[in-house]
Every structure is written in C-alpha cells, then in structure tokens.
FIKOLZA-1660 file (N, C-alpha, C; in steps of 0.1 Angstrom, whole numbers, plus 5000, padded with zeros to 4 digits):
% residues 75
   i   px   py   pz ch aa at
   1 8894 7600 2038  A  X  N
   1 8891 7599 2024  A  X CA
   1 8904 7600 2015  A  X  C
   2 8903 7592 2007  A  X  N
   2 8920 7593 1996  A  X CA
   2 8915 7602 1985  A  X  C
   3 8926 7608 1983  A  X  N
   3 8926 7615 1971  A  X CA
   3 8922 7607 1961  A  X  C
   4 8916 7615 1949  A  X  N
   4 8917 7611 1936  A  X CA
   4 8928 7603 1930  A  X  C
   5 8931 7595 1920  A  X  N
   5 8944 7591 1915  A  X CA
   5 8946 7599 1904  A  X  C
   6 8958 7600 1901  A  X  N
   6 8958 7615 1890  A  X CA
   6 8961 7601 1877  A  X  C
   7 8961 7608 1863  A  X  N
   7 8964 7595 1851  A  X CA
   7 8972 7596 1851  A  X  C
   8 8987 7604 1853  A  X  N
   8 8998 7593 1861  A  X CA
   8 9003 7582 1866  A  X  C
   9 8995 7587 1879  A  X  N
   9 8994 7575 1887  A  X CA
   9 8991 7561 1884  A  X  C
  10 8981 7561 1878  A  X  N
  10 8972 7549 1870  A  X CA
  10 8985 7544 1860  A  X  C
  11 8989 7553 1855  A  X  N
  11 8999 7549 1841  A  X CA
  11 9009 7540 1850  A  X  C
  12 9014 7545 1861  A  X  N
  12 9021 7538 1867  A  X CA
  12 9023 7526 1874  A  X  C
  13 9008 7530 1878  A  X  N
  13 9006 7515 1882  A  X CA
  13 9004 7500 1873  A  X  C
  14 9001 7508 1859  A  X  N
  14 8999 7492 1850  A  X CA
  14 9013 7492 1845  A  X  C
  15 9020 7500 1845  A  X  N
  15 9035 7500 1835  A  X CA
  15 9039 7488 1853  A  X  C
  16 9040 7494 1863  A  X  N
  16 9046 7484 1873  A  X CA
  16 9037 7470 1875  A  X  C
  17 9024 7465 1871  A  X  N
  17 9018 7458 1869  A  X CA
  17 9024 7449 1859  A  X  C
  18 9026 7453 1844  A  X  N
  18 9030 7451 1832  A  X CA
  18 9046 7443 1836  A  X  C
  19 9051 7450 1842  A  X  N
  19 9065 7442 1847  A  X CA
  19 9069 7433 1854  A  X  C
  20 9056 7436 1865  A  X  N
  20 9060 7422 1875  A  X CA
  20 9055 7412 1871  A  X  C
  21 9046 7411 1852  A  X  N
  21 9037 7399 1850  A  X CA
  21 9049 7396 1837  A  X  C
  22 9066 7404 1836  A  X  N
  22 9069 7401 1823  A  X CA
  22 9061 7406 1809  A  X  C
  23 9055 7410 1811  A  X  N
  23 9051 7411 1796  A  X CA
  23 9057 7429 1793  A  X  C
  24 9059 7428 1778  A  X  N
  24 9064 7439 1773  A  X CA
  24 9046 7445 1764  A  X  C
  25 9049 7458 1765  A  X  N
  25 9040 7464 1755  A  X CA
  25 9029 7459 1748  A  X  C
  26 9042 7453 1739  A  X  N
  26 9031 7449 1730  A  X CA
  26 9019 7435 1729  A  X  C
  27 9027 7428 1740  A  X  N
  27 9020 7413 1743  A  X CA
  27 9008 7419 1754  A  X  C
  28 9011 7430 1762  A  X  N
  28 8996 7437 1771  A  X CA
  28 8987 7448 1759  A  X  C
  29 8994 7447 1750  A  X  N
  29 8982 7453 1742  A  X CA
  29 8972 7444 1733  A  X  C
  30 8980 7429 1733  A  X  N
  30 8972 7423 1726  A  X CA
  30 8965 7415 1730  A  X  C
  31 8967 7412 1743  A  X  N
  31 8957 7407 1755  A  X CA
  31 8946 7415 1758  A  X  C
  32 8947 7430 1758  A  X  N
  32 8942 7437 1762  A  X CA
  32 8928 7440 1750  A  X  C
  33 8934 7435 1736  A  X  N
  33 8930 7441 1723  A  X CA
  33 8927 7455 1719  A  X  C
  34 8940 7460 1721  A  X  N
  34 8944 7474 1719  A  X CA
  34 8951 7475 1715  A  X  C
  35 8959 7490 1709  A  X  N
  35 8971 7489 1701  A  X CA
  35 8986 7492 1711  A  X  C
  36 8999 7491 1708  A  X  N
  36 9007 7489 1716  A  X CA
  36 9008 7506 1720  A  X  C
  37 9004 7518 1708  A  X  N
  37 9009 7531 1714  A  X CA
  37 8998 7535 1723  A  X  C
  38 8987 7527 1727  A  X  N
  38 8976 7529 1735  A  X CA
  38 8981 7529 1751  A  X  C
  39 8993 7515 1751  A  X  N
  39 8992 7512 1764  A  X CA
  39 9006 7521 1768  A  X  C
  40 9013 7528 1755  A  X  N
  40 9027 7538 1758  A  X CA
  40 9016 7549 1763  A  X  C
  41 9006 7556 1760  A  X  N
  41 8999 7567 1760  A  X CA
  41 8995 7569 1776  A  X  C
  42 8986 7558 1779  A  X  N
  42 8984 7548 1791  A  X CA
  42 8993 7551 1800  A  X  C
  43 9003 7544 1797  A  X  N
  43 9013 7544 1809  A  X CA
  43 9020 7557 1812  A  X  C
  44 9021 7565 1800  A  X  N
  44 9025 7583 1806  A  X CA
  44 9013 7591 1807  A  X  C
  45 9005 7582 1812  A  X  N
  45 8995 7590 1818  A  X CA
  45 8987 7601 1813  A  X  C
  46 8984 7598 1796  A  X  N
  46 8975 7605 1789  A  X CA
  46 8964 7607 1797  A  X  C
  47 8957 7619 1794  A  X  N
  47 8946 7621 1802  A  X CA
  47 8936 7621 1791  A  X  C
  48 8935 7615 1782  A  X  N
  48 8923 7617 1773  A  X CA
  48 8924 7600 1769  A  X  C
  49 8931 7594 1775  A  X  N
  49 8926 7580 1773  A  X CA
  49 8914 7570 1774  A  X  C
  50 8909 7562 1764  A  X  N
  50 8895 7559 1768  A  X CA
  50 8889 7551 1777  A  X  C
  51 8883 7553 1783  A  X  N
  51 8878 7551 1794  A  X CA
  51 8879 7533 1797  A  X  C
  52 8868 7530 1783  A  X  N
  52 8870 7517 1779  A  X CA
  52 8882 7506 1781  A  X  C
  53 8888 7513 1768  A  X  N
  53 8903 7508 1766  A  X CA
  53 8909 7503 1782  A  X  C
  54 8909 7514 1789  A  X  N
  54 8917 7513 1802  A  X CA
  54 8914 7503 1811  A  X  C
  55 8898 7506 1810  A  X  N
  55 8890 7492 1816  A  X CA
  55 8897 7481 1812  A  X  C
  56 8897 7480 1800  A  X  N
  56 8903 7465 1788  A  X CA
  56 8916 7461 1794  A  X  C
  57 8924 7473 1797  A  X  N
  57 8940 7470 1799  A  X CA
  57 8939 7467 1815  A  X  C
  58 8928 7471 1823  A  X  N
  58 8928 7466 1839  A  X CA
  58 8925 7453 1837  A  X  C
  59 8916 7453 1834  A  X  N
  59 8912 7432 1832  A  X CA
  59 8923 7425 1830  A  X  C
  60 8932 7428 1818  A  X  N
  60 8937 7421 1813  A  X CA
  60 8953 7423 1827  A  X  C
  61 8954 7431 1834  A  X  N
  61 8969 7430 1841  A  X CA
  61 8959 7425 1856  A  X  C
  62 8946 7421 1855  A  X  N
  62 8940 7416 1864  A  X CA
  62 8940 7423 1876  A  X  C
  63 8936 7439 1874  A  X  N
  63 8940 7448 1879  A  X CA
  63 8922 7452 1888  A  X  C
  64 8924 7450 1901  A  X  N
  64 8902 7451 1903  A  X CA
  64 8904 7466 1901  A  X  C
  65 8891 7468 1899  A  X  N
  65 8891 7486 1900  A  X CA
  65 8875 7487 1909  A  X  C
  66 8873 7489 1916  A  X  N
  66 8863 7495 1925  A  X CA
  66 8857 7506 1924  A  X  C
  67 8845 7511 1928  A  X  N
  67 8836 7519 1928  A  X CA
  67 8829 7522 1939  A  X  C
  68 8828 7531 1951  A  X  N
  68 8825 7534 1963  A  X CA
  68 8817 7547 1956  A  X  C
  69 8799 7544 1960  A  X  N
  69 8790 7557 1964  A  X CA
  69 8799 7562 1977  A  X  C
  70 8793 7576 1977  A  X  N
  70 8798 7583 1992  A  X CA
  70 8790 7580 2003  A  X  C
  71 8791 7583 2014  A  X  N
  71 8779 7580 2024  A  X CA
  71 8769 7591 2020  A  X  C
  72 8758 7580 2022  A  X  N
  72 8744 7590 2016  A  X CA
  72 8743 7589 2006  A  X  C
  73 8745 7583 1997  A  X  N
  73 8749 7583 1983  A  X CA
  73 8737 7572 1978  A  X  C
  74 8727 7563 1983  A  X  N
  74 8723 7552 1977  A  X CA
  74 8710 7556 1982  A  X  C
  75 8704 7566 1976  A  X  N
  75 8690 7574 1978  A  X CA
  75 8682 7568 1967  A  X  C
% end
C-alpha cells in the first residue's frame, strides 16, 4: 500500500507538470479558471487549498487522479 501524498507533493507534481507542458502560471490558471496566486499556493503545497480548484488545475495539466475503495470496501 503507498503512502498518502502529502500537498507538497501534489504541488510538485503540477509545478513539474506545468513545465514540461511550457506554460507559466498564469496561462495554467486561466485554463484552469483560477487565479494565478491559487496555482503559486498550489504548487507550495498549501494545505487548505480547494479541493475543487485542484480538481480544475488536474484536468487542465491533464493530470488523471484516481480513487481506490480498500479491499472490502464496496459493501
């Protein structure tokens, strides 16, 4: 079983997402339709970032995000 991802991590991964697709900041925030200090917040791995939003900014770096019940889990 993998650990948790910490919102670091996450931040990390769309800031190195965000790069290998060229786009700066502010052109992933407006794809995203969010503000540019959303996706600075984001990427240092605020932990009170909205849930949504994040969702918004994975779509948009075409980022899947998956969802695994545990075993036993689909009672």
């Amino acid at each position: 079983m993998r650990a948790k991802m910490t919102s670091l991590e996450i931040g990390e991964l769309v800031r190195k997402a965000r790069k290998a697709q060229r786009l700066n900041q502010s052109n992933l925030a407006l794809a995203a339709g969010t503000a540019t200090r959303f996706i600075s917040d984001l990427e240092n791995g605020k932990p009170s970032c909205q849930f949504a939003k994040v969702l918004d900014v994975l779509h948009a770096l075409g980022i899947e995000f998956t969802l695994t019940l545990p075993a036993g889990g689909e009672k």
